[in-house]
Each structure stands twice: as structure tokens, then as C-alpha cells.
C-alpha positions as YAML, in Angstrom:
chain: A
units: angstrom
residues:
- id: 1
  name: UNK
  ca: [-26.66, -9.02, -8.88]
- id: 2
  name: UNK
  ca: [-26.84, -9.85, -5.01]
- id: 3
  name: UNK
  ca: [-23.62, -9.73, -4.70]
- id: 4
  name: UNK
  ca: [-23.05, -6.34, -6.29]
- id: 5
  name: UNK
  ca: [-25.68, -5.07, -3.84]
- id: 6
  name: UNK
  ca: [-23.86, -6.85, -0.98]
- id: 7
  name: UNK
  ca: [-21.01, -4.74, -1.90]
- id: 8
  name: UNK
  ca: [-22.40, -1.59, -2.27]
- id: 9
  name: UNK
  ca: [-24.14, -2.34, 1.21]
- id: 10
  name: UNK
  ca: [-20.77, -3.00, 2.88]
- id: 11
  name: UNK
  ca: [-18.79, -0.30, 0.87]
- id: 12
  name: UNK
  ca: [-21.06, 2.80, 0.50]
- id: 13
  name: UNK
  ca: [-20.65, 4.55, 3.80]
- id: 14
  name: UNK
  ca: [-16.48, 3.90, 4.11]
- id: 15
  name: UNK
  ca: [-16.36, 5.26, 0.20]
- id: 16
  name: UNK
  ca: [-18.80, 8.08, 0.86]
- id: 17
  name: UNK
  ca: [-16.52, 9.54, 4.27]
- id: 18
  name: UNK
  ca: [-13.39, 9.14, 2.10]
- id: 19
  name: UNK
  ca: [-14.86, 10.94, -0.85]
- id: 20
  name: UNK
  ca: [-16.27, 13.43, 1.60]
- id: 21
  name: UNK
  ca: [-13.07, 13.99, 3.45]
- id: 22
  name: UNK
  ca: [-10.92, 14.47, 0.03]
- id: 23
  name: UNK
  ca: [-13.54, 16.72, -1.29]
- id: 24
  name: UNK
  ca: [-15.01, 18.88, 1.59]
- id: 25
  name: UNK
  ca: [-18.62, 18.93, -0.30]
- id: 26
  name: UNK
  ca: [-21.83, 16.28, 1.11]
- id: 27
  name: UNK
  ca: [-23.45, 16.47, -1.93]
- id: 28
  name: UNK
  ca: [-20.25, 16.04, -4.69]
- id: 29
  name: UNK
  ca: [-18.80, 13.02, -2.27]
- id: 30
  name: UNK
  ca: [-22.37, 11.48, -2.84]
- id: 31
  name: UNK
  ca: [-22.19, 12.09, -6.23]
- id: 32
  name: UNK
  ca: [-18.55, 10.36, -6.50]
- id: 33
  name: UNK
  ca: [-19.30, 7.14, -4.69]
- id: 34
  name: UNK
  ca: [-22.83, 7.00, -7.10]
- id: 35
  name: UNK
  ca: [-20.25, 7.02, -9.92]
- id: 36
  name: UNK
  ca: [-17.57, 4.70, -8.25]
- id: 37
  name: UNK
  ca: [-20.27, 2.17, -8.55]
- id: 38
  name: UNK
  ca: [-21.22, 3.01, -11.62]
- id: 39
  name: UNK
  ca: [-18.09, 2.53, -13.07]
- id: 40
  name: UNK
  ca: [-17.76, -1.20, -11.04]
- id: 41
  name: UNK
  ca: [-21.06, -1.98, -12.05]
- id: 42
  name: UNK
  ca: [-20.12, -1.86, -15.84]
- id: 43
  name: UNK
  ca: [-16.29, -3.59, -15.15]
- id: 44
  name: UNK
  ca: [-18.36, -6.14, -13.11]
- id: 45
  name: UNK
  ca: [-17.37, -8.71, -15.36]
- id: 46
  name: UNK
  ca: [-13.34, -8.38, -15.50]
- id: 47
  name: UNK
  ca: [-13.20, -7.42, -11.87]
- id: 48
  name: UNK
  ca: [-11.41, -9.45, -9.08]
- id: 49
  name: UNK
  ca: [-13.92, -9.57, -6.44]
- id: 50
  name: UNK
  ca: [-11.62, -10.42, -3.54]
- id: 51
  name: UNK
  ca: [-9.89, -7.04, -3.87]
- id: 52
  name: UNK
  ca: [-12.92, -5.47, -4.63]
- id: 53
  name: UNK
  ca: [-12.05, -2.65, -1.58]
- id: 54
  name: UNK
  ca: [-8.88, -1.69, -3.48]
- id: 55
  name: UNK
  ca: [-10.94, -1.28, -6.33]
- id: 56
  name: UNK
  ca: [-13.29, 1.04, -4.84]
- id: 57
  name: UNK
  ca: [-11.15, 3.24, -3.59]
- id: 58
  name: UNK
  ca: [-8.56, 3.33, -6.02]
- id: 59
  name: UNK
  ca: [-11.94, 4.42, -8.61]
- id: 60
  name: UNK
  ca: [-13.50, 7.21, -5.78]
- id: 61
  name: UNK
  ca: [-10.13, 8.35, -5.54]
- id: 62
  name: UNK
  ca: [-9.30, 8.92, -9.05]
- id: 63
  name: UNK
  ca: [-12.98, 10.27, -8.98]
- id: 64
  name: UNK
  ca: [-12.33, 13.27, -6.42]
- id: 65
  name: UNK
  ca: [-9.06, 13.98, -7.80]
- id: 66
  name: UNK
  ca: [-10.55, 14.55, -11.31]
- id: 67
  name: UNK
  ca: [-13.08, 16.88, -9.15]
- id: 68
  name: UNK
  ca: [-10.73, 18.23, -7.12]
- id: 69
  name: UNK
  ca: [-8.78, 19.37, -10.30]
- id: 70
  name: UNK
  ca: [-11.85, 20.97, -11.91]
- id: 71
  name: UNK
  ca: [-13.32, 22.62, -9.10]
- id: 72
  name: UNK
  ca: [-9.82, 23.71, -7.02]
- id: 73
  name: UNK
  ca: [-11.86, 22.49, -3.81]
- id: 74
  name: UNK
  ca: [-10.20, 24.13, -0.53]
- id: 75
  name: UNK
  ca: [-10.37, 23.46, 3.05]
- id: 76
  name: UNK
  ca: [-10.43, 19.59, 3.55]
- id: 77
  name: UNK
  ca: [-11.01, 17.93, 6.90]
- id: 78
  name: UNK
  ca: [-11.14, 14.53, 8.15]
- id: 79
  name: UNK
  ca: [-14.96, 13.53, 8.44]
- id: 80
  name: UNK
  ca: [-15.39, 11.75, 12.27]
- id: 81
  name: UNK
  ca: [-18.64, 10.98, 12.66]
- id: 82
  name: UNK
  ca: [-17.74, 7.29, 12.56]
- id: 83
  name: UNK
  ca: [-15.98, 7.89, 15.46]
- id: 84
  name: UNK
  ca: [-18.17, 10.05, 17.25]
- id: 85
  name: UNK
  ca: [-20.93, 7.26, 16.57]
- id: 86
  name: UNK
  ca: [-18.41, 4.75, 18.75]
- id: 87
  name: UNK
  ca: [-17.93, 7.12, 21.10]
- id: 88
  name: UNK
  ca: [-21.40, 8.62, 21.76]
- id: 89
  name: UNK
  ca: [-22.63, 4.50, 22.16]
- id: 90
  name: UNK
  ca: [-20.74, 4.38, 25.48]
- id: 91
  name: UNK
  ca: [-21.02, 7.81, 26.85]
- id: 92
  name: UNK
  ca: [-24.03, 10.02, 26.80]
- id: 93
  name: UNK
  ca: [-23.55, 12.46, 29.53]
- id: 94
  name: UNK
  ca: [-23.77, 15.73, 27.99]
- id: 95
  name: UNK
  ca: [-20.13, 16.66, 29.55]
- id: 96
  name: UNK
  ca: [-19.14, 13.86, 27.58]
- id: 97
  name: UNK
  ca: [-20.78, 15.28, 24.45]
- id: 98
  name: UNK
  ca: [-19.38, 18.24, 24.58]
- id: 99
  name: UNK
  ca: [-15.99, 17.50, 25.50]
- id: 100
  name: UNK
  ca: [-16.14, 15.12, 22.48]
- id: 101
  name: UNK
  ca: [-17.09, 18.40, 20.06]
- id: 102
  name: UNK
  ca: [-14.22, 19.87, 21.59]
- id: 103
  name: UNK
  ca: [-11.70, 17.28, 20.62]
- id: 104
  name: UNK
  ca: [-13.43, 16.38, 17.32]
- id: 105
  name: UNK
  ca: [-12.92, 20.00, 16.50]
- id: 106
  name: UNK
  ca: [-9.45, 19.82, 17.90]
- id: 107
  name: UNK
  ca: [-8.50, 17.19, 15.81]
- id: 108
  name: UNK
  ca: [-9.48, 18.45, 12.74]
- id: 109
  name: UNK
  ca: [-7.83, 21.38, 13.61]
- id: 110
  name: UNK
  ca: [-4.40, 19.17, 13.41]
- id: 111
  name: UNK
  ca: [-5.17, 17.18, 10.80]
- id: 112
  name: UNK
  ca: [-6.25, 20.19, 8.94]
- id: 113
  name: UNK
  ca: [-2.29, 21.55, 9.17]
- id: 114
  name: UNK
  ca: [-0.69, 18.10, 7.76]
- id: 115
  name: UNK
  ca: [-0.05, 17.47, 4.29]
- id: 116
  name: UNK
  ca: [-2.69, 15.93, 1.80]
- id: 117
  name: UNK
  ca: [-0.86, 12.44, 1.80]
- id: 118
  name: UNK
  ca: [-1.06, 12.17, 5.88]
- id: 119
  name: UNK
  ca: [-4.61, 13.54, 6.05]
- id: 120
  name: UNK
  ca: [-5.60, 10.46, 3.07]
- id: 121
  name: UNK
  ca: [-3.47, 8.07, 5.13]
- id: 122
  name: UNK
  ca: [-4.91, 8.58, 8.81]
- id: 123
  name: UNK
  ca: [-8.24, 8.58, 6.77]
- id: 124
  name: UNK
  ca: [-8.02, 4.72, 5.29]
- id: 125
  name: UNK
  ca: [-5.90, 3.42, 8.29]
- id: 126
  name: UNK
  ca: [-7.59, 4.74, 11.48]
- id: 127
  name: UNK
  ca: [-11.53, 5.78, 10.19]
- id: 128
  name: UNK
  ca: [-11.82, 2.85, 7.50]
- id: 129
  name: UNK
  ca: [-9.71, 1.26, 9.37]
- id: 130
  name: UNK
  ca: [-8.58, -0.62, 6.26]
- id: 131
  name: UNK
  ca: [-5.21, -2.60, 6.34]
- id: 132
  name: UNK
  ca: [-1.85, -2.04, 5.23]
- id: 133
  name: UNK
  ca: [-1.32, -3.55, 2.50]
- id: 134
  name: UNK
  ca: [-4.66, -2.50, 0.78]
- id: 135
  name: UNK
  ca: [-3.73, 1.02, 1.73]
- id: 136
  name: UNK
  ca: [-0.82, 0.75, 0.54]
- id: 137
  name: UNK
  ca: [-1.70, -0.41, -3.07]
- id: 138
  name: UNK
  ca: [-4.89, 2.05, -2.73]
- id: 139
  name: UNK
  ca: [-2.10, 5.06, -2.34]
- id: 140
  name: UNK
  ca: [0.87, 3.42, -4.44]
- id: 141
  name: UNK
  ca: [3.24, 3.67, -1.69]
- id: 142
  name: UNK
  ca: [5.00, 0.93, 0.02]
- id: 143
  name: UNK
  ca: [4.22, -0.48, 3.36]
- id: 144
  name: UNK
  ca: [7.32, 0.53, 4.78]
- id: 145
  name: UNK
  ca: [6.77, 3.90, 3.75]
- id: 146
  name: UNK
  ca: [2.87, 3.97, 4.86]
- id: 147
  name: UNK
  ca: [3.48, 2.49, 8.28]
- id: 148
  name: UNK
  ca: [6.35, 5.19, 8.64]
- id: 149
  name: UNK
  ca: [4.03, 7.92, 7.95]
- id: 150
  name: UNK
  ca: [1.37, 6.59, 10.19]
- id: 151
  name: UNK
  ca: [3.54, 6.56, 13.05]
- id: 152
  name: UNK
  ca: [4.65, 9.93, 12.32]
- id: 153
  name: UNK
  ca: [1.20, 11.36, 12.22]
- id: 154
  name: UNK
  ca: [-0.11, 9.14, 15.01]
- id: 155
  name: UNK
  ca: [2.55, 10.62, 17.74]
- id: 156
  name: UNK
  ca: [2.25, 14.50, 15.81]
- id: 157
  name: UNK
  ca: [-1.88, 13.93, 17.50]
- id: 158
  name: UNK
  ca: [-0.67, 12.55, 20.04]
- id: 159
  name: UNK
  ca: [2.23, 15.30, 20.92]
- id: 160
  name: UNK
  ca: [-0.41, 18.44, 20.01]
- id: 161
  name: UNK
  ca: [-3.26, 16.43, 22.11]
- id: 162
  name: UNK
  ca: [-0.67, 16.22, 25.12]
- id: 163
  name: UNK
  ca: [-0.23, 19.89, 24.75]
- id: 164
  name: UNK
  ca: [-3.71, 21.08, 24.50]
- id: 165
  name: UNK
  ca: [-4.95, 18.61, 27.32]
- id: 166
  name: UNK
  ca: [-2.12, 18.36, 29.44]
- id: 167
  name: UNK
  ca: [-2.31, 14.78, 29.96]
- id: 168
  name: UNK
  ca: [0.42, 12.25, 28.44]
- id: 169
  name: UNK
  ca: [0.48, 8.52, 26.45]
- id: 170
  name: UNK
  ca: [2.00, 5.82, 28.01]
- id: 171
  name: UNK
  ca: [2.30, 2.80, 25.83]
- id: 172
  name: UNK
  ca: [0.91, -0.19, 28.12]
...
């Protein structure tokens, strides 16, 4: 029983900011994740605990999918507020602030344009921050294939952030 709680502890927010993102909707993403657990809760048992992540979000996906299908949800975006959390810790300067709104808004303006696979991708790689393989088995693509795509969508923010800020990358 403690460690089921352990994992809901460590698991809940990441699960409810992917549901969120896939489904648009703060109160059906809360929903999801309650039932995610649900459904580990009773597979307790016959469940590999070490890939207990993969399980998780392989379940809230197949969760928001099934909702996603019954409700025709529209309008996704990425939910940031991990990162503005990081970012607000070190900066507080309210030209900081708002320059960050202005990005954050930014970005979901780009990540609103790419396609549903990218948008789930930069979601479990760059806000969970979740590794490659586990992605990779979470979306049923190859590594190969999901680091591809990552770099693809990676330098696509990176190009349209150039362009809208006028400053450029340079890899160190």
C-alpha cells in the first residue's frame, strides 16, 4: 500500500499535464489520471513495478484517446506551467514575467500548428522529461524514429523562435 501511494505521489502531476495537454479540459485530465490509477490499483498484483512509468502512461493515454474519441475534443496545447515554475524560481522581475507570457504563448502557438504525434512527443521528452526508450515504448515507435522527430521539432522552435525574436542558437 505505501508503495502504491509512493507512486501516485511521484506520478500524479507528470500524468495529470499529459492528460491535460492531450485533452485540453482541467477537469476531464483529472478525471483520467483518477482512473489511470484506478485501473493500476486493481492490476497491482501482475504489474512490473520497475516500468511502472510506462505503465502509467501507456493506461492515461489509452484513457484520453477513448475520451478524445467520444467527446471529438479540439484545440490541444502543450501545458507549461512546469516550466514556467523553473523559470519564475530564478527570475522574478516583472519584465521577466511578462516576457515569459509572451514566449509561453508563443510557443504554444507553434506547437499548436505541429501534428498530434510531435505535440505528444515534445510533451514526454522535454516537460516529463522522460527518456527515450520509455517514450518510445509509451508511443510504439522506435528510438530511431522518436529521436528523429525530436530533433525535427526541437530546431522547427528553434527556427520560428529565431524569427520572432531575432536572436540565433549556437550549439556550444
Amino acid at each position: 500500500m505505501d508503495e502504491y501511494r509512493n507512486i501516485v505521489k511521484e506520478l500524479k502531476q507528470g500524468l495529470f499535464r499529459y492528460a491535460r495537454r492531450l485533452l485540453g479540459n482541467y477537469e476531464d485530465a483529472e478525471d483520467i489520471v483518477q482512473e489511470a490509477f484506478i485501473k493500476i490499483w486493481y492490476k497491482w498484483d501482475t504489474l512490473d513495478i520497475s516500468r511502472i512509468n510506462y505503465y502509467a502512461y501507456f493506461i492515461t493515454r489509452n484513457l484520453c484517446i477513448d475520451k478524445l474519441r467520444s467527446k471529438q475534443y479540439r484545440n490541444k496545447t502543450v501545458d507549461l506551467e512546469k516550466i514556467d515554475y523553473e523559470l519564475v524560481s530564478h527570475e522574478k522581475s516583472p519584465e521577466h514575467l511578462t516576457d515569459l507570457a509572451y514566449t509561453k504563448d508563443y510557443l504554444n502557438k507553434i506547437l499548436s500548428s505541429f501534428p498530434e504525434n510531435w505535440k505528444t512527443i515534445f510533451q514526454l521528452c522535454d516537460i516529463e522529461e522522460l527518456g527515450y526508450e520509455e517514450v518510445s515504448d509509451i508511443l510504439k515507435i522506435n528510438q530511431s524514429t522518436l529521436r528523429v522527430n525530436l530533433s525535427r521539432i526541437r530546431k522547427r522552435i528553434r527556427e520560428e523562435l529565431e524569427k520572432k525574436y531575432g536572436y540565433v542558437y549556437e550549439k556550444q
